[in-house]
BALUMMI-328888 format. One record per residue (C-alpha): chain; residue number from 0; residue in three letters; x, y, z. Coordinates in Angstrom, 1 decimal. Each point is the difference from the previous one (the first is absolute). Example, Ala and Ser with C-alpha at 12.3 -4.5 7.8 and 13.67 -1.06 7.14 Angstrom:
<recs>
REC,A,0,ALA,12.3,-4.5,7.8;
REC,A,1,SER,1.4,3.4,-0.7;
</recs>
This chain:
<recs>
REC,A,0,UNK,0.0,0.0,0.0;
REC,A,1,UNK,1.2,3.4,-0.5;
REC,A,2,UNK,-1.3,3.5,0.9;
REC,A,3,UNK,-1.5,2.6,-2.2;
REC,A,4,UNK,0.2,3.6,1.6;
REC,A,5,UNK,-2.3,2.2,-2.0;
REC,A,6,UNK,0.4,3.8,0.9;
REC,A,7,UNK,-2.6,2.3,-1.2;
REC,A,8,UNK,-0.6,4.3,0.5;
REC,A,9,UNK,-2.9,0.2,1.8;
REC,A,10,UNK,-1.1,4.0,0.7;
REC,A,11,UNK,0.0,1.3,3.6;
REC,A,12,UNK,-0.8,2.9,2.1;
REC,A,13,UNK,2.7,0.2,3.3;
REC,A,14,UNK,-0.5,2.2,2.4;
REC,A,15,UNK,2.7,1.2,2.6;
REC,A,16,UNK,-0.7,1.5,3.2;
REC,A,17,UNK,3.0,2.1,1.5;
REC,A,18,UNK,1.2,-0.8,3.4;
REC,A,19,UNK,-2.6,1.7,2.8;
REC,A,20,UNK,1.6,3.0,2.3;
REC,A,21,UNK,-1.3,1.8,2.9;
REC,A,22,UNK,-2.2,2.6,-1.7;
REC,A,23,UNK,0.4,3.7,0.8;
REC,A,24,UNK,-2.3,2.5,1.3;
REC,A,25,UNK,-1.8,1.0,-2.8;
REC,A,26,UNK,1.8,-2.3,-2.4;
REC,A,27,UNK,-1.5,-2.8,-2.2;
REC,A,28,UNK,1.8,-3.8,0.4;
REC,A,29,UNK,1.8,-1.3,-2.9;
REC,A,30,UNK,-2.6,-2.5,-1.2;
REC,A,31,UNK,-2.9,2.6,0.4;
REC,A,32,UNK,2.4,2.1,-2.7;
REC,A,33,UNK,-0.3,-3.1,-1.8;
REC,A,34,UNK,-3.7,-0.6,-0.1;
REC,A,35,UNK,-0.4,3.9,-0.9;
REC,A,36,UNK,3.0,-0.7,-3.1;
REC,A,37,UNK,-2.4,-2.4,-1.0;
REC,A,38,UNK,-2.8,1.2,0.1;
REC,A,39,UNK,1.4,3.1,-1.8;
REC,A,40,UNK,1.8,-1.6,-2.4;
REC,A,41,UNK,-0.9,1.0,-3.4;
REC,A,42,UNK,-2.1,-2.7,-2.1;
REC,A,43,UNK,1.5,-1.0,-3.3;
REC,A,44,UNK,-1.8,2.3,-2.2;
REC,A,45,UNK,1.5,2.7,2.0;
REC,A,46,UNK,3.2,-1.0,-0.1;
REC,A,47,UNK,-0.2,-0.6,-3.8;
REC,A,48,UNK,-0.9,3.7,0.1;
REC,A,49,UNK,2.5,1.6,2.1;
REC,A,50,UNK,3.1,-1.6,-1.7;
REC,A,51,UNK,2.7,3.0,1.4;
REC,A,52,UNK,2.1,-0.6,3.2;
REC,A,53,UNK,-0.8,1.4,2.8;
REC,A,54,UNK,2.2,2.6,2.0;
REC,A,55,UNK,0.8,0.8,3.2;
REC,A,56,UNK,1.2,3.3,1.9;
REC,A,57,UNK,3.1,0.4,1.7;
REC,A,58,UNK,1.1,2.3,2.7;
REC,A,59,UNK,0.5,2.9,-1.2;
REC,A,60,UNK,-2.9,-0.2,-2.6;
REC,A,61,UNK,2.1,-1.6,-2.8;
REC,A,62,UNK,-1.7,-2.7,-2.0;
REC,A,63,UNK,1.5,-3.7,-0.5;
REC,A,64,UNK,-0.8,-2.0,-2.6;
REC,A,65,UNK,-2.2,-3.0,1.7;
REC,A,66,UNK,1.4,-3.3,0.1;
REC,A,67,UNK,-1.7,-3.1,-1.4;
REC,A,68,UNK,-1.5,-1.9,2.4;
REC,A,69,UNK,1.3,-3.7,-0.1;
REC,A,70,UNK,-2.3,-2.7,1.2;
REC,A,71,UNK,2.7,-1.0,2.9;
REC,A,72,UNK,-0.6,3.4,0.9;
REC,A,73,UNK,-3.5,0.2,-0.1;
REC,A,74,UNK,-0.9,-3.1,1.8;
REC,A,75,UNK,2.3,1.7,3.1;
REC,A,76,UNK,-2.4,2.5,-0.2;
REC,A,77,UNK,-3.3,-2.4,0.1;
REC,A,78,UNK,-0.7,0.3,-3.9;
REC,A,79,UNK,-1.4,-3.3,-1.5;
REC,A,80,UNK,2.6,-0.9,-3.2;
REC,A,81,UNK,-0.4,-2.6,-2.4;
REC,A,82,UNK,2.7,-2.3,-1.2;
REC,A,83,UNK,0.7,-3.6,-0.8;
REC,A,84,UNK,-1.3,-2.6,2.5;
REC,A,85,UNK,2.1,-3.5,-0.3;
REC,A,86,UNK,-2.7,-3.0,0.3;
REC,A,87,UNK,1.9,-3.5,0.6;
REC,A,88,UNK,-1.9,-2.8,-1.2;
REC,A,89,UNK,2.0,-3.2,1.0;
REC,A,90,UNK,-1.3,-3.3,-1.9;
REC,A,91,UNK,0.3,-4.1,0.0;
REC,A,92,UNK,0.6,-1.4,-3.4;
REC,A,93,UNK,1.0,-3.1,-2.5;
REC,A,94,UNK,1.2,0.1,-3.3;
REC,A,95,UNK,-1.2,-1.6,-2.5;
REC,A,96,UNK,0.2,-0.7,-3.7;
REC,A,97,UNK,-1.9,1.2,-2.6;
REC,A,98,UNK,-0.3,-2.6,-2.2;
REC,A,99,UNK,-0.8,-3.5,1.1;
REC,A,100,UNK,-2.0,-2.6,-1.4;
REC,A,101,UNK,-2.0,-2.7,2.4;
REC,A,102,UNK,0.2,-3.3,-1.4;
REC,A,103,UNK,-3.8,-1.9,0.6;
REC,A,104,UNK,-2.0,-2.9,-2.0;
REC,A,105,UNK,-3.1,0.5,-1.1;
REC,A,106,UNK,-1.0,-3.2,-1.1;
REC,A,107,UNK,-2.9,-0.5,-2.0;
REC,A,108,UNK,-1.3,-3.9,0.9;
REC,A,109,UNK,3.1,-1.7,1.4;
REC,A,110,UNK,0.5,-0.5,3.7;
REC,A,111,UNK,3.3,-1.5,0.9;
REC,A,112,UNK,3.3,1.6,-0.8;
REC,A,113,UNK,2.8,-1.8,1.6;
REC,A,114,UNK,3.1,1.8,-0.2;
REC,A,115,UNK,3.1,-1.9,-1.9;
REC,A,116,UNK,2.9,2.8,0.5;
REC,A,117,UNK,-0.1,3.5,0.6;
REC,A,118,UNK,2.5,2.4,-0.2;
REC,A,119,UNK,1.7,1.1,3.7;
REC,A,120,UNK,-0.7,3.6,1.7;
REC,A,121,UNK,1.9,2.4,-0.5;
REC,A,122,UNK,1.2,-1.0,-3.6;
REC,A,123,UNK,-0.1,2.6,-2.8;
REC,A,124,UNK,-1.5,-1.1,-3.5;
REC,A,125,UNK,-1.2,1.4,-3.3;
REC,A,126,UNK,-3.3,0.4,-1.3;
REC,A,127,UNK,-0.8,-3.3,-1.7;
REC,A,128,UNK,2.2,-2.0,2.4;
REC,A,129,UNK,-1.7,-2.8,1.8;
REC,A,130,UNK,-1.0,0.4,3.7;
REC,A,131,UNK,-2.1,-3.0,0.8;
REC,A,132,UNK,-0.9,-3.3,-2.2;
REC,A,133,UNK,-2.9,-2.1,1.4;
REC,A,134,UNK,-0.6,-3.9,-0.5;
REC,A,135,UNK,-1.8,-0.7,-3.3;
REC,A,136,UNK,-0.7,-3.1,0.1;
REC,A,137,UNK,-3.6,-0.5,1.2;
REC,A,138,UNK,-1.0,3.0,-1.8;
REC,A,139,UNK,1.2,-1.1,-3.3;
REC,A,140,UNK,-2.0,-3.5,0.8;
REC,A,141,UNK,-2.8,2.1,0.5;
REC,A,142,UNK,0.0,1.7,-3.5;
REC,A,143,UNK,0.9,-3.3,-2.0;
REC,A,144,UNK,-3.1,-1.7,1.6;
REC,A,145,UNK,-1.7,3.3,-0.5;
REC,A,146,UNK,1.1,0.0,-3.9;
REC,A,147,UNK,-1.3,-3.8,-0.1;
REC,A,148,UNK,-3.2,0.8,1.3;
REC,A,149,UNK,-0.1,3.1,-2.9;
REC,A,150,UNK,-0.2,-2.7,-2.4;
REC,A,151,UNK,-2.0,-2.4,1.4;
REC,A,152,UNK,-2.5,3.0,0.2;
REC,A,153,UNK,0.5,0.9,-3.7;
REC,A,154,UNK,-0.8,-3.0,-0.9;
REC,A,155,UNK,-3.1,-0.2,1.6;
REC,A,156,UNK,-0.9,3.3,-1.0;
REC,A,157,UNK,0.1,-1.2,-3.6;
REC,A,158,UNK,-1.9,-3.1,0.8;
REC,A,159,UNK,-2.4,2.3,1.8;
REC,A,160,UNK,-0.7,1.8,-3.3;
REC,A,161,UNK,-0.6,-2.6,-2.0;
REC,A,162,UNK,-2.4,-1.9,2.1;
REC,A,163,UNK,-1.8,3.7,0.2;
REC,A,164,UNK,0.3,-0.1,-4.0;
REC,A,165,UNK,-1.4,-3.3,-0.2;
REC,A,166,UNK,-2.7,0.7,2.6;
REC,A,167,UNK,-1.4,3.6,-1.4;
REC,A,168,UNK,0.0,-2.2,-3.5;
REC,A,169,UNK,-1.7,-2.9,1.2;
REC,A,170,UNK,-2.6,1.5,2.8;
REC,A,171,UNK,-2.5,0.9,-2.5;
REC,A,172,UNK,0.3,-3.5,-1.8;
REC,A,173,UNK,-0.5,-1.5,3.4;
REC,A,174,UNK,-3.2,2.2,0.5;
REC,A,175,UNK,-0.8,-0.9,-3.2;
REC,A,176,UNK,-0.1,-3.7,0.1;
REC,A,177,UNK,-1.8,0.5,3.6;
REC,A,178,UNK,-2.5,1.2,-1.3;
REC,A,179,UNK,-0.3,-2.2,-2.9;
REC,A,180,UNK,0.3,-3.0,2.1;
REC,A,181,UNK,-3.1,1.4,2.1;
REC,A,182,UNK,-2.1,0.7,-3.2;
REC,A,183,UNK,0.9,-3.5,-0.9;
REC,A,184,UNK,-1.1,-1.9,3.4;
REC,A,185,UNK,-3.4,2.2,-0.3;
REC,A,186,UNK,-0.3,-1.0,-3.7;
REC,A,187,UNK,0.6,-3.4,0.9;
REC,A,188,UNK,-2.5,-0.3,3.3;
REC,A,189,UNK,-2.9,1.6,-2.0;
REC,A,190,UNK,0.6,-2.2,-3.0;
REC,A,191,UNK,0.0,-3.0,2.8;
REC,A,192,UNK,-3.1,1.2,1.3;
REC,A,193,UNK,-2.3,1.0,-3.8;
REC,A,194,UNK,1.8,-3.2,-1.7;
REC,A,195,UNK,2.0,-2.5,1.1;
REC,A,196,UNK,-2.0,-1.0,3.5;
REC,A,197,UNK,-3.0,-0.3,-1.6;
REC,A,198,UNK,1.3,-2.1,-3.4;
REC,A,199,UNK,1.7,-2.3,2.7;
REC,A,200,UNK,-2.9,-0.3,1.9;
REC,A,201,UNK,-2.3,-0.4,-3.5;
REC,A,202,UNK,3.3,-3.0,-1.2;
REC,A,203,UNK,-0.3,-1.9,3.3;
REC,A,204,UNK,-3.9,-0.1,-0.2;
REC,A,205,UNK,0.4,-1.4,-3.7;
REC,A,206,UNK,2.9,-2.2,0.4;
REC,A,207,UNK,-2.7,-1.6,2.6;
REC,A,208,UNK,-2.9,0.5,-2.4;
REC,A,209,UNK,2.3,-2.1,-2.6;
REC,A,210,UNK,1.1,-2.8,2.1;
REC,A,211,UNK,-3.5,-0.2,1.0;
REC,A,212,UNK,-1.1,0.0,-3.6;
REC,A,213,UNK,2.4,-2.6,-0.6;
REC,A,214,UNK,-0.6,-2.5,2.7;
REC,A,215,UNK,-3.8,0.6,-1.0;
REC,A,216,UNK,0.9,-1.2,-3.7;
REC,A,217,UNK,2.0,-3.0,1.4;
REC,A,218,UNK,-2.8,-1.2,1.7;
REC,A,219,UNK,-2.3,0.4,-2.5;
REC,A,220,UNK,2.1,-1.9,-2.4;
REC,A,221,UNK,0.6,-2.6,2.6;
REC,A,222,UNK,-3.5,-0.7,0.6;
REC,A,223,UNK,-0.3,0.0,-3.9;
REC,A,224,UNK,2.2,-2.8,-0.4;
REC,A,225,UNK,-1.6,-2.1,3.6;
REC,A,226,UNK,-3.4,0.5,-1.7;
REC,A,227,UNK,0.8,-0.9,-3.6;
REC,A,228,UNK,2.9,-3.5,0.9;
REC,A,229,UNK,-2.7,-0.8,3.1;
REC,A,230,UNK,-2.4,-1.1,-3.0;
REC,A,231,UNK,2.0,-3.3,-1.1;
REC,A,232,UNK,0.1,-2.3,2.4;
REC,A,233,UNK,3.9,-1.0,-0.2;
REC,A,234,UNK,1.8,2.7,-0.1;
REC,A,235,UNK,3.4,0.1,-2.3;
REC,A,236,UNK,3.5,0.5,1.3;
REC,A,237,UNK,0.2,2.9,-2.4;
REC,A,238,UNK,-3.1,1.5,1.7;
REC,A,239,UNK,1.2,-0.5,3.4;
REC,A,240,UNK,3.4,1.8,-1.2;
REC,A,241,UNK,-2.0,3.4,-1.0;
REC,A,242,UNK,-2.6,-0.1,3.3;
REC,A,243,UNK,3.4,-0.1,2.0;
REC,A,244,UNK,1.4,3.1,-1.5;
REC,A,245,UNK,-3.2,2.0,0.2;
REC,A,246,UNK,-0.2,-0.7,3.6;
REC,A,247,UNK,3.6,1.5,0.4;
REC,A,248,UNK,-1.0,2.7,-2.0;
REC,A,249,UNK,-3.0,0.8,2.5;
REC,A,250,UNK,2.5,-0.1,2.9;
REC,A,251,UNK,2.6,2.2,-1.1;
REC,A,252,UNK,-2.2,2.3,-1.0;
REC,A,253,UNK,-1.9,-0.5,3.3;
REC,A,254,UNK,3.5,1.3,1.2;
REC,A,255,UNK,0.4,2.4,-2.1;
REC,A,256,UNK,-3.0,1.9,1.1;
REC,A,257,UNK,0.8,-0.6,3.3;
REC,A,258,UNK,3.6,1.5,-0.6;
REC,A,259,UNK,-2.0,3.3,-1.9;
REC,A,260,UNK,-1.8,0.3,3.1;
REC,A,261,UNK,2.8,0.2,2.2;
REC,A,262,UNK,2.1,1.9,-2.2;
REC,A,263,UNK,-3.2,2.5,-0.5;
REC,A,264,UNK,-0.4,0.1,4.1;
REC,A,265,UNK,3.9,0.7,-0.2;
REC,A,266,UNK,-0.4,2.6,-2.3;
REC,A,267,UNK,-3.2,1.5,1.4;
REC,A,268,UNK,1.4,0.1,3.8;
REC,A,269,UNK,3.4,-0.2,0.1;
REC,A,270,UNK,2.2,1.4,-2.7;
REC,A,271,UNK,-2.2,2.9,-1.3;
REC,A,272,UNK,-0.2,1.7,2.9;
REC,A,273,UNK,3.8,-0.4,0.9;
REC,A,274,UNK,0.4,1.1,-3.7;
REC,A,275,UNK,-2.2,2.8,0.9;
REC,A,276,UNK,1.7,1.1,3.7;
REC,A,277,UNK,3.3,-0.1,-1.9;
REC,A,278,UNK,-0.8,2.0,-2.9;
REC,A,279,UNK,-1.5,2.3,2.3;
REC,A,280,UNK,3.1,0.0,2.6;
REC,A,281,UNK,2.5,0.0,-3.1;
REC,A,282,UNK,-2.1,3.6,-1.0;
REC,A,283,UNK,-0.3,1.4,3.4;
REC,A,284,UNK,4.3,-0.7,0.5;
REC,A,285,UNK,0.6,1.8,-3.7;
REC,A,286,UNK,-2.1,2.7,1.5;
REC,A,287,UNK,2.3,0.2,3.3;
REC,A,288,UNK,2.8,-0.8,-2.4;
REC,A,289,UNK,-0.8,3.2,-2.1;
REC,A,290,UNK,-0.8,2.3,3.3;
REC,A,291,UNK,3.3,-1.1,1.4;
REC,A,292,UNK,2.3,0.3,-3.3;
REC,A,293,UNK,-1.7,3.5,-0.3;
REC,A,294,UNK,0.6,1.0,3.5;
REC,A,295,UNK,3.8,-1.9,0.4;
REC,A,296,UNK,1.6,0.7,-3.4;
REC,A,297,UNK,-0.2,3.8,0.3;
REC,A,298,UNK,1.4,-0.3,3.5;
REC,A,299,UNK,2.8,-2.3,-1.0;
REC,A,300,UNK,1.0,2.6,-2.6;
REC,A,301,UNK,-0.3,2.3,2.4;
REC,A,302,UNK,2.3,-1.7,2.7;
REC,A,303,UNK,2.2,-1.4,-3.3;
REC,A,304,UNK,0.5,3.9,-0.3;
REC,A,305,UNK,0.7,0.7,3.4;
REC,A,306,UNK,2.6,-2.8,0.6;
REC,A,307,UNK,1.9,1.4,-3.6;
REC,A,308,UNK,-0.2,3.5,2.0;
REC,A,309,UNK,1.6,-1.3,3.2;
REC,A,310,UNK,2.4,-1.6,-1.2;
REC,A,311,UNK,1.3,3.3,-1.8;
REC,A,312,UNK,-0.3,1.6,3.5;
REC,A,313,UNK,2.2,-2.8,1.2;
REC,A,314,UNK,2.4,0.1,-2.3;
REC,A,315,UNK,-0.2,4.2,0.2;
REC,A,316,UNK,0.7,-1.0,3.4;
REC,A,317,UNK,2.5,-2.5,-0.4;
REC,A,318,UNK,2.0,2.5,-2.4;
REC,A,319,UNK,-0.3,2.7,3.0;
REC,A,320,UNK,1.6,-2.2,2.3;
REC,A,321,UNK,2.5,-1.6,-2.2;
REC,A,322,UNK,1.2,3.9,-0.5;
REC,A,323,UNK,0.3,0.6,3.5;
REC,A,324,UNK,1.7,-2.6,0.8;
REC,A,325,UNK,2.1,0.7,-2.8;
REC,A,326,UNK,0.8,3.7,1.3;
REC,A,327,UNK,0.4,-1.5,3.3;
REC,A,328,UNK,2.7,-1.9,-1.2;
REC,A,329,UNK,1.9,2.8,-1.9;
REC,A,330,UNK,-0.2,1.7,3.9;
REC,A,331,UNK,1.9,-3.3,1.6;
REC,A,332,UNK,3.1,1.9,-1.0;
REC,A,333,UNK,0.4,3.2,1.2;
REC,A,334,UNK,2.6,2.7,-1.5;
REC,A,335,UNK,1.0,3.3,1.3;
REC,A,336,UNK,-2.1,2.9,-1.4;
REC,A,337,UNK,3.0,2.2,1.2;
REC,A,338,UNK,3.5,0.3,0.1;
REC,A,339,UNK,0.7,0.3,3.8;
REC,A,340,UNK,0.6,-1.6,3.6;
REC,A,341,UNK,-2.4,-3.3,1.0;
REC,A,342,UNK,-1.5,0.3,3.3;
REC,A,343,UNK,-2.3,-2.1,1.5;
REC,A,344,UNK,-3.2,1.1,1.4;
REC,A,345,UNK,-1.6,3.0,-0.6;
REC,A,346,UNK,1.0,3.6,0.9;
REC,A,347,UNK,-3.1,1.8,1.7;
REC,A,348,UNK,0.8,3.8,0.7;
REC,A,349,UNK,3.7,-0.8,0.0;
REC,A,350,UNK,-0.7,-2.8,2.2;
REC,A,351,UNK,0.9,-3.9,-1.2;
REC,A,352,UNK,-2.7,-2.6,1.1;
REC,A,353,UNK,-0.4,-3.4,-0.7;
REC,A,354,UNK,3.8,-0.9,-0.4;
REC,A,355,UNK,0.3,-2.9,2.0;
REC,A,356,UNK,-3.0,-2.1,-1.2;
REC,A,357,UNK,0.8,1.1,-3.6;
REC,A,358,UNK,3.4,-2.0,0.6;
REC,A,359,UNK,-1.7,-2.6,1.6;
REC,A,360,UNK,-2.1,-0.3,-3.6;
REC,A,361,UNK,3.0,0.6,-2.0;
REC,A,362,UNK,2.1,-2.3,0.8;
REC,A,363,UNK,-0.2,-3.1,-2.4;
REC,A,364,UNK,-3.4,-2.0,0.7;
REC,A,365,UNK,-1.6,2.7,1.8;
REC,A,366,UNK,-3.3,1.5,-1.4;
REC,A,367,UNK,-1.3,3.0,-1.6;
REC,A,368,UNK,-2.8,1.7,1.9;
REC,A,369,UNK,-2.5,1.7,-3.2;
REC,A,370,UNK,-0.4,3.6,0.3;
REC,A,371,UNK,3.0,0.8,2.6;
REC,A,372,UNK,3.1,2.3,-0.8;
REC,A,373,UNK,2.6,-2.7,0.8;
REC,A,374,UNK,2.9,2.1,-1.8;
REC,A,375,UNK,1.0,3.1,-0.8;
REC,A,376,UNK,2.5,1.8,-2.8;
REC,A,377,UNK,1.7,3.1,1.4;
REC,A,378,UNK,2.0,2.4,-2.1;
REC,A,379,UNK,2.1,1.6,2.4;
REC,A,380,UNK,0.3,3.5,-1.3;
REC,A,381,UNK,-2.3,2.4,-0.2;
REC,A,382,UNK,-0.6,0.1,3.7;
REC,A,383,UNK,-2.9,1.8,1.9;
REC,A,384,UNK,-1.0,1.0,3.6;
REC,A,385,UNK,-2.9,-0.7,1.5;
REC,A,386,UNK,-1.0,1.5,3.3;
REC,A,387,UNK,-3.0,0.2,2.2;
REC,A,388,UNK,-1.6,3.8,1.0;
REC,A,389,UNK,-2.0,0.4,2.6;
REC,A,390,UNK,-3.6,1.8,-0.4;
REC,A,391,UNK,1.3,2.9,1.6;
REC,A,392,UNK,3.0,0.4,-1.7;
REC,A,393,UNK,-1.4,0.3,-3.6;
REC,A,394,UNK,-0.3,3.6,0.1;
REC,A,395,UNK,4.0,0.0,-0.1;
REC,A,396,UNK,0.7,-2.0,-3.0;
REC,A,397,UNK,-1.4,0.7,-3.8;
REC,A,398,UNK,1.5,-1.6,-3.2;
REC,A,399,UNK,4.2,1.0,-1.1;
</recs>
């Protein structure tokens, strides 16, 4: 520290008193001559007017030029004077420099700076010179899986657009053929219900109505042939042979009609109204079919869309954070921004702080606290001083 005297004029009235006698009979004291002096003492206008000395009479009546009054002189008499008053204003004070540059990271995303080497205290360097490298290993692991990721995304932002390419192209075809196969199942259960019940009703009853008919006809034949070969009294092997026939003729088509009947039962009971509840089911799902595609399809464009947009946003985002870890990486070697002195720590109002845990964190696998002036890069010339005035004393000091 070193002290700062500033002297500065500062105007002021003094006022002597001349040493008190025993007064006289009749006489006035020496100060009560003073007080009357000033009181009478001419204000400035008059002596601006009354320039000429002033003279005084001698014994014998002779005049003597009147001497000039110095203010030694006139303070003896009790005259105020004014002259230079000397103010000493003593102050506490450090230097320091001018130019200095605080060394800090600012990361952008990265967390963990662990310190390889750093240069000592105390060293001078060059701008550009290296003052602290950082371990770069997990940080460069970091961006090549970061990179790898970058094209994984890219690729699935290209397969995202061409399934939305394929889906805006074939959403309205999918309608489309909804829509169509609904029309269809309608068509198809109305056309069940006008034609095709009713002709397979009308085949069963005549698939009966002809086995019928033909076990009718077999009879009749057979009792044809009874009536006509019961008339001879023998009857011939050859007649015998054609009776036989018939009468297997009667019984399958005694089982055919019975087989018509069950089949027309069948039909009648069983398979036309299954036919019928799945016609009917088959149009009421190509109706839901149809509601659904119209409802789903233009939401799965929709979200097709959406997933093509976020994957841009993460790749925007992946692309942010690949650059800042990329800038963070540039900052794992820091150079001097100055030529000058390496301190660590930082100098507050010519005051170092933080020296000793910044050596703690340079030293090699210490770490890197974000944010914190850990180092500093004095130039040593020009120097300032910087001192602390009190309130009261600021009416003494101005700038120069």
């Amino acid at each position: 520290f070193y002290s700062v005297v500033i002297w500065l004029l500062w105007p002021a009235w003094v006022i002597a008193d001349a040493p008190t006698a025993p007064a006289e009979p009749g006489k006035k004291t020496p100060s009560e001559v003073a007080k009357d002096t000033a009181h009478k003492a001419p204000s400035p206008k008059e002596e601006t007017k009354d320039q000429q000395p002033k003279v005084a009479t001698l014994p014998g009546g002779e005049a003597a030029p009147a001497k000039k009054t110095e203010p030694s002189e006139r303070s003896a008499t009790g005259e105020a004077t004014v002259g230079p008053m000397t103010i000493d204003l003593v102050l506490k004070g450090v230097f320091e420099a001018e130019v200095a540059s605080e060394i800090v990271l600012r990361p952008r995303t990265w967390k963990t700076f662990e310190v390889r080497k750093a240069v000592p205290p105390g060293m001078a360097v060059r701008k550009h010179d290296v003052l602290v490298e950082f371990d770069t290993r997990e940080i460069d692991e970091a961006i090549k899986e970061l990179r790898t990721n970058q094209r994984l995304s890219e690729l699935a932002l290209k397969q995202a657009e061409e399934n939305l390419r394929a889906l805006e192209a074939t959403t309205p075809l999918d309608l489309e053929a909804a829509n169509r196969a609904r029309r269809i199942a309608e068509e198809d259960y109305q056309l069940f219900i006008k034609v095709n019940r009713p002709m397979a009703e009308k085949n069963a009853e005549f698939l009966l109505r002809s086995a019928e008919d033909r076990l009718r006809y077999e009879k009749e034949e057979l009792a044809q042939l009874e009536k006509m070969y019961k008339a001879d009294d023998l009857t011939e092997e050859t007649e015998e042979i054609v009776l036989k026939r018939q009468r297997d003729a009667v019984r399958r088509a005694e089982f055919q009609v019975e087989q018509a009947r069950a089949a027309r039962d069948q039909t009648l009971k069983v398979t036309l109204p299954r036919e019928a509840e799945m016609v009917k089911q088959a149009t009421l799902r190509q109706e839901v079919a149809a509601a659904k595609a119209r409802a789903v399809l233009p939401v799965a464009l929709a979200q097709q869309r959406l997933e093509l947009e976020k994957l841009k946003h993460e790749r925007a985002k992946s692309q942010e954070k690949l650059e800042k870890l990329l800038a963070d990486r540039a900052t794992m070697t820091i150079r001097a921004p100055i030529d000058g002195v390496v301190y660590y720590g930082q100098c507050v109002r010519g005051k170092w702080t933080g020296a000793d845990s910044a050596a703690k964190s340079l030293r090699p696998g210490g770490t890197v606290s974000a944010n914190e002036v850990f180092m500093t890069v004095v130039q040593p010339r020009p120097l300032a001083v910087r001192a602390t005035v009190s309130e009261k004393q600021l009416r003494f000091v101005k700038p120069g």
